[in-house]
N, C-alpha and C positions, 0 to 999 in steps of 0.2 A: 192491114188487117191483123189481127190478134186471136186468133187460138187459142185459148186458154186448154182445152182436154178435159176440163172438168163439168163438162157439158154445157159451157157458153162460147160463145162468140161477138166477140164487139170489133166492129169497124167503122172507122169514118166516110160517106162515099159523098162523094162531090156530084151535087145538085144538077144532074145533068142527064141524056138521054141514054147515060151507059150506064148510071145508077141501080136500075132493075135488073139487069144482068152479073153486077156488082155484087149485090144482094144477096142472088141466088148464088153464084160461088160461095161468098162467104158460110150461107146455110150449109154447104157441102162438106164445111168442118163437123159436122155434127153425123157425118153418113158412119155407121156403122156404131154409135149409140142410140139411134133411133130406127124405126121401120120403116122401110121405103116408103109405103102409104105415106107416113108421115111425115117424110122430108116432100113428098109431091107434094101436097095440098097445103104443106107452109110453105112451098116455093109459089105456088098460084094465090096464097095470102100476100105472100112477103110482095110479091111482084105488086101486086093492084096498091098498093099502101104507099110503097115506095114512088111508083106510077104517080099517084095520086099528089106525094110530094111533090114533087120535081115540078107538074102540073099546075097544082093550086095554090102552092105556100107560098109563091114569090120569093123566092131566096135567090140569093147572089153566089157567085161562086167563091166569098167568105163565108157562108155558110152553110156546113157542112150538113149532110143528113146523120145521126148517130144513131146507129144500127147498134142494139143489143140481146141479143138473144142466150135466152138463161130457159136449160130444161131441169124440169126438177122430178121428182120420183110419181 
């Protein structure tokens, strides 16, 4: 996972049933630039989307899901 502090977050997470979970961490790099509201309700986005991958895209565990998440003003 990557960090950036400049209010993104990009990570790789592997196509699998911890992916959702994955997810949400990662959004947690973003806690204290944004308001809580809205790290919940991108974490209840971020989850069903991710979910959704893992679910329907048929991917292999070569390929990866890439999470990038970019706040802007």
């Amino acid at each position: 996972m990557s960090r950036q502090g400049d209010g993104s977050v990009r990570s790789l997470l592997a196509p699998d049933v911890d992916a959702p979970a994955a997810a949400r961490r990662a959004l947690d790099g973003l806690r204290g630039q944004l308001e809580e509201e809205v790290i919940d309700r991108s974490a209840l986005v971020l989850t069903e989307i991710v979910t959704n991958s893992v679910t329907h895209a048929g991917l292999t565990a070569a390929q990866p899901i890439d999470l990038d998440i970019q706040v802007s003003p």
